[in-house]
N, C-alpha and C positions, 0 to 999 in steps of 0.2 A: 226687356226694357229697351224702346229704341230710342231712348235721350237721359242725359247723365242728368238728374235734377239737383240743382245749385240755385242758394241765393247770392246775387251778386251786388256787391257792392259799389252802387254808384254815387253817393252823396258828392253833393259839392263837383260833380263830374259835369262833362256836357253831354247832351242827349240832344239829338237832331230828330227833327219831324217832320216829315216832309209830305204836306196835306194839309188841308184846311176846314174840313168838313167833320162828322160825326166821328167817322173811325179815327181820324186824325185826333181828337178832342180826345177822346177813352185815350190814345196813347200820352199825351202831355198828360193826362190828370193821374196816370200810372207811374210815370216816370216823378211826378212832382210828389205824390208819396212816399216813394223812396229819398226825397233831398236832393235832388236833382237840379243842376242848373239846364232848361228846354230851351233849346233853340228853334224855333217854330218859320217854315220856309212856306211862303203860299201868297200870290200878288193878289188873291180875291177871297179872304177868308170867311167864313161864313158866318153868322152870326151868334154860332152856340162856341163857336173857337173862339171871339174876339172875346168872352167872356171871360176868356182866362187872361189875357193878356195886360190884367191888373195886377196879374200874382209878381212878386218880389223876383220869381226866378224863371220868368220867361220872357224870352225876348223873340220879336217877329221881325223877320223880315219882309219886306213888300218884293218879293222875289226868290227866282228857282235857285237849289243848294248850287255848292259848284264843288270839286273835286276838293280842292284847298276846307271849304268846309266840312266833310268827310273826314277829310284827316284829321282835326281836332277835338272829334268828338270821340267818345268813350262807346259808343253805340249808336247805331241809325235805325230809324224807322221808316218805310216806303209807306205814306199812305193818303196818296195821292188816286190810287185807281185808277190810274193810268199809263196803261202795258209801256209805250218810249219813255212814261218818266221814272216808271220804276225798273224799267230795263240799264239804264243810264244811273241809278243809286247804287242797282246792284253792283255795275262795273265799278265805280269807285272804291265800293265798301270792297272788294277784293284786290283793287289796287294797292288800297290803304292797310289792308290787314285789319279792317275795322268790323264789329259783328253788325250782323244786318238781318231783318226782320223785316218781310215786305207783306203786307195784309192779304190773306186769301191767295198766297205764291207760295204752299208748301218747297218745291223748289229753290227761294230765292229767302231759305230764312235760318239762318243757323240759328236760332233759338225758337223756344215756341212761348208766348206768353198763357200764363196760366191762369185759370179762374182763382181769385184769392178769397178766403176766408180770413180776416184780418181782426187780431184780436190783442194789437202790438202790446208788448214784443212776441206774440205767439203769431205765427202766421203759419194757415193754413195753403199749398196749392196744389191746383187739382189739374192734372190734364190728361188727355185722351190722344195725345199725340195730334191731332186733328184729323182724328177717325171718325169722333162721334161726338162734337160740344155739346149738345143737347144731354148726354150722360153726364159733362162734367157740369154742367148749371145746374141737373137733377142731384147729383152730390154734393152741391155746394149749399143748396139749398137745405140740403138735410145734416150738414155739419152744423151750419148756422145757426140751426134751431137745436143744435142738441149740445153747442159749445156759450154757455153765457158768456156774458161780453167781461162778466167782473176776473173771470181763470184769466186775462188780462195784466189784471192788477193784481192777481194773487201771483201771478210771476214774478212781476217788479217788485212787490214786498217780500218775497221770500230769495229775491235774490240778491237783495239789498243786505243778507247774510251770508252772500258765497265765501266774502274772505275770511269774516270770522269763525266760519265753520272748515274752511280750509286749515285755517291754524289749529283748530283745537283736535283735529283729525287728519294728521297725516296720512294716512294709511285710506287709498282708494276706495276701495271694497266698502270701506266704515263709512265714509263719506255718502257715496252711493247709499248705501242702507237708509241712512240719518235721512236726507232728502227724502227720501220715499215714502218716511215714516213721517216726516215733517208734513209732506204734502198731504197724503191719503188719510194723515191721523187726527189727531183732536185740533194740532194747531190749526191746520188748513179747512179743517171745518169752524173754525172758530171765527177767522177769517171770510171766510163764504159766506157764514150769516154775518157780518157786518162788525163782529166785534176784533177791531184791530189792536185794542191794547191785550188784550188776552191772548191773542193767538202768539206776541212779542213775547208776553210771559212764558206761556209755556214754551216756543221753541227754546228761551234763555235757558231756560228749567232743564228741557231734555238733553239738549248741546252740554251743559255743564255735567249732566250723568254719565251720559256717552262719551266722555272726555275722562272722567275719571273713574271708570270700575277699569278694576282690573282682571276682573272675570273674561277666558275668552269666550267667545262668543259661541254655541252650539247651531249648528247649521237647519234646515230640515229640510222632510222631503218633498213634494207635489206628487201625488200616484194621480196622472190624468190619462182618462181616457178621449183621443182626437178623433173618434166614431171610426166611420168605414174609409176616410176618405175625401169626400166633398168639406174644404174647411167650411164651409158656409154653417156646415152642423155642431160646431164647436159651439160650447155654454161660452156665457158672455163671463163666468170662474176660469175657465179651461184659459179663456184669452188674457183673464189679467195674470193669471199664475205662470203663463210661457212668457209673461213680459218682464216678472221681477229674480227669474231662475238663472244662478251665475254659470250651473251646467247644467247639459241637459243629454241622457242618455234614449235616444230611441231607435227603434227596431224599424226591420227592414219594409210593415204597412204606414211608414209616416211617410208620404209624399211631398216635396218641394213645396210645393201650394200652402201646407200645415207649416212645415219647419219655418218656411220664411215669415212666419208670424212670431217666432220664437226673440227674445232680445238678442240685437244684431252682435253684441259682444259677446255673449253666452257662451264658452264653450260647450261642441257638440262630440259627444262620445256614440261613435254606432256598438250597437248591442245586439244587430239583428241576431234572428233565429229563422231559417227554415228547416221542414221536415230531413231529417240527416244529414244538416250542413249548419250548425253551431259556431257565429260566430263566437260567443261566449256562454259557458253553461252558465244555468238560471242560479247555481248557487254563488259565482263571480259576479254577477253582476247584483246580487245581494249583497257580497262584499264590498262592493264597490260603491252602492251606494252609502251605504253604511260609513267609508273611511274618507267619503268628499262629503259629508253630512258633519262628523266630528272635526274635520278641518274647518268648519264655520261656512261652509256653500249651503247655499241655497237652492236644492237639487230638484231637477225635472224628469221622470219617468216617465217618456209621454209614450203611450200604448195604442196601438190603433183599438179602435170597437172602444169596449167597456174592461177597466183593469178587471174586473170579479167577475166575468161571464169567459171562461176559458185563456184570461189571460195573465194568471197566476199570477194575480195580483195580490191573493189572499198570500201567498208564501214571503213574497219580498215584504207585505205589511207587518207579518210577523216578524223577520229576520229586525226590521227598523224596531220594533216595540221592544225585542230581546235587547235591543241595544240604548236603549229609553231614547230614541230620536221620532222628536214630533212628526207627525207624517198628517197631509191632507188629501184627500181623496175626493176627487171631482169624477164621477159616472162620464159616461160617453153612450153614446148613440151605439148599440152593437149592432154588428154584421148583419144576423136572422134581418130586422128593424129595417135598416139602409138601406138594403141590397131588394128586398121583397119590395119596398114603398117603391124603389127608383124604378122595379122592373113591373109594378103594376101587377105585383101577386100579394095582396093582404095575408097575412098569416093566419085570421079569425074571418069567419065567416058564418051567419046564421045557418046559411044552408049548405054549408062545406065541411065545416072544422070549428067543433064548439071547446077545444085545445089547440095548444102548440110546443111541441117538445124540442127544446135543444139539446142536440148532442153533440159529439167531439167522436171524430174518426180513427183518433191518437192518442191513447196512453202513456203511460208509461213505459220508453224504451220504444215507442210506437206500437204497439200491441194494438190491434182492434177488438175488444171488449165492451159489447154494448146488453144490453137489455131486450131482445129479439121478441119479448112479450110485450112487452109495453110498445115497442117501435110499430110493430103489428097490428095495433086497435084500429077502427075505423072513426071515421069522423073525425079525425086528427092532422094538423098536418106537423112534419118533421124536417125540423131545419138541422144540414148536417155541414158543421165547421170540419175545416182542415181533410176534407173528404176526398177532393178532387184526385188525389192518387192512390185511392183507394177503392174508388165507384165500381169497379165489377167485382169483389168481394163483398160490398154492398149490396150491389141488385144481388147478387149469389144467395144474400140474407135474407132479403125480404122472400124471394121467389120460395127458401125450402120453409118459409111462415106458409104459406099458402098466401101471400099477397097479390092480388090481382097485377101483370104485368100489363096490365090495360093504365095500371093507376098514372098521371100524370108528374113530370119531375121538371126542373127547370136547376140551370147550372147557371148563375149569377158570376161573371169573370170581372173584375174591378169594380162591383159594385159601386156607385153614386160618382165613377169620376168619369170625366169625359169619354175616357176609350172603355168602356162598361159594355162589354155583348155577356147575350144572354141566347140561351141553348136551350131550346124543348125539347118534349120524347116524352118516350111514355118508360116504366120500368123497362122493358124487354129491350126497348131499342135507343136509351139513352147513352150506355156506353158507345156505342159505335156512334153516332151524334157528336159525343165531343171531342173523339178520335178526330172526326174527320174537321171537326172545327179546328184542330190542335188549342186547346183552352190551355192556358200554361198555368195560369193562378196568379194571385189568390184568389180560390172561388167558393162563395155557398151554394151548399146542393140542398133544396125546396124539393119536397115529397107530399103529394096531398089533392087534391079535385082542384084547390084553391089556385093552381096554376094554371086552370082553363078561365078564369077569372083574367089572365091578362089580356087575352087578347080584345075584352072590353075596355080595360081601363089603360092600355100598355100608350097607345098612338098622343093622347096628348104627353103622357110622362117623357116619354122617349122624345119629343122636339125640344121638350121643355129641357131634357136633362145635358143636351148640345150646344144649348142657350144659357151660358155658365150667368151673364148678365142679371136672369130673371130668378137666378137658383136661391134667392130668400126669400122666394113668394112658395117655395114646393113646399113645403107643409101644410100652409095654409090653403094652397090649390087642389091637394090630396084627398 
């Protein structure tokens, strides 16, 4: 993030404008939204500016700012488009200690104004630093259509109860809850459709329960799966249930990109696990959730891939039921899925693989204990988790099957995130392949014909997948 985003308060302030023309106008009508007193500076203004100069809190002058003017004012705008007169604003505004903002002068602007989605008191702003505005009017546009104007007024009405719900709820945590339930629950839908004395009732109704049980409260859990990686592949469940979780325990495949979608107050408990490096065994961190669940949290297990496809999420669900705590279970995108789609190897194929078998590298204790009959069939392909330091004991497997070492294999390293390489070979010569790559992991190992399939489908995937921008269109690209 290369700028701190703040709303600032100017009301009743002065705001200097120094232009007269179009760009000059978008700043006075920005600044007068906020309550702004505008001081508008320009001896020939043009006729879409002189429009404003009816409003209550702008005053023009017939002439250029002067340093004395700068200093008075709470903020300046350059928008004039003209390099001596904004050269000449700038030097002020740093005389003055004053911020400044000169149009199309990345350079010459300690702030950057934002495209607004405005839905007062809720505002939405958007920017791109000014990398790319054409992205933020593309998002603005799509906030706009998907935020009604009336979540508006359902803010003003429902906050028109902060202090009564303040008294009746001491205790943070309780509060926080009640809103959430206020908002997302029957009142707030009561409200949305138009019935405003009902949605009064019922919050009075629920505020006065939640004030007086004195039951304490049981917590529960979130078992979510955050896919392989790329957050783009998170369920639009996955993203509400990391927003209302007071903590949140996840392992060593949840990347920065995912957690930062998590609620910003959340406490974050790491859990990681790699192969014989345990940051806490699986039965701790059963305990664990289990004893922030009974203290009344609201607990996040976010798991990369899928909790029930190798990622013993059936063990911790049991450990919660033993202990009668509600548990919710949101699926995730697994490994095999991400990693195969991103590197343009289908796992099914008519004329490849009319199967697909997953397996695990690692047992119990790490033991490798597979199935060498069933891995062995043709027409199959075989996706193998947690493999990657295990792969020449692997090919060792297939080779004493009688498995053609001609068969093709592909080693997926970061699957679906930006730094995602991807390893060919064939059985015989893939080990030495990713030796010489040095692959570190996490990586799926693809077994199957279906991996000469990539290098048809691999060239568009692989631009697209560098092009983090375009990554909610790859599904439906695929």
């Amino acid at each position: 993030m290369d700028n701190l985003p703040i709303f600032f308060g100017i009301k009743g302030k002065t705001v200097l404008v120094d232009g007269g023309e179009t760009v000059a106008a978008r700043r006075v009508e920005r600044a007068l939204s906020a309550g702004a007193h505008v001081e508008v500076f320009e001896p020939d203004p043009h006729p879409e500016m002189q429009l404003l100069f009816d409003h209550e809190n702008v005053t023009h002058h017939a002439r250029l700012p002067t340093q004395a003017d700068v200093a008075r004012s709470i903020i300046v705008y350059g928008a004039s488009e003209l390099e001596e007169r904004d050269q000449r604003l700038w030097d002020w505004s740093r005389a003055e200690k004053v911020l400044c903002n000169v149009a199309d002068v990345p350079a010459m602007c300690d702030f950057i104004t934002p495209s607004v989605v405005d839905r007062a008191p809720i505002v939405v702003a958007i920017s791109t630093g000014g990398a790319a505005p054409v992205i933020g009017r593309i998002l603005r546009a799509r906030i706009e259509s998907s935020v009604p104007a009336i979540f508006g007024r359902l803010a003003r009405f429902t906050g028109s109860f902060r202090q009564k719900i303040a008294d009746a709820l001491p205790d943070g945590r309780d509060r926080r809850r009640f809103w959430e339930t206020m908002i997302e629950g029957p009142a707030g839908d009561f409200y949305l459709a138009g019935d405003e004395d009902r949605a009064r009732v019922q919050i009075e109704s629920d505020l006065d329960e939640a004030a007086n049980s004195d039951a304490p409260a049981m917590g529960e859990v979130y078992l979510v799966g955050a896919g392989p990686g790329d957050p783009d592949l998170l369920t639009f469940r996955a993203l509400r249930l990391m927003q209302r979780a007071d903590v949140v325990l996840y392992d060593r495949l949840i990347g920065d990109g995912i957690l930062n979608l998590v609620r910003r107050d959340a406490e974050r408990i790491y859990v990681g696990k790699a192969p014989s490096n345990h940051t806490m065994e699986q039965e701790d961190i059963s305990a664990l959730m289990v004893r922030l669940a009974k203290e009344g949290n609201r607990v996040l297990r976010l798991k990369g891939g899928d909790p029930f496809v190798f990622g013993r999420g059936g063990e911790e669900i049991a450990a919660l039921a033993e202990n009668g705590i509600r548990c919710q279970v949101v699926p995730g995108i697994t490994a095999a899925v991400g990693c195969g789609a991103y590197a343009g190897i289908p796992l099914t194929h008519r004329d490849h693989a009319q199967s697909c078998v997953l397996i695990t590298a690692h047992g119990r204790g790490g033991v490798l204990g597979l199935d060498w009959d069933v891995l062995s069939r043709p027409s199959q392909t075989v996706a193998i988790y947690m493999g990657l330091s295990s792969l020449d004991a692997l090919v060792e497997g297939f080779e004493d099957r009688g498995v053609d070492m001609a068969t093709p294999v592909a080693v997926v390293e970061n699957g679906t995130r930006p730094e995602q390489r991807v390893v060919t070979g064939t059985l015989g010569e893939i080990d030495d392949a990713v030796e010489e790559a040095e692959l570190k992991g996490p990586a799926m190992i693809i077994v199957g014909s279906v991996v000469t399939l990539r290098d048809t489908l691999n060239p568009s995937l692989e631009d697209r997948l560098h092009d983090m921008s375009l990554a909610s269109t790859r599904a439906l690209d695929i």
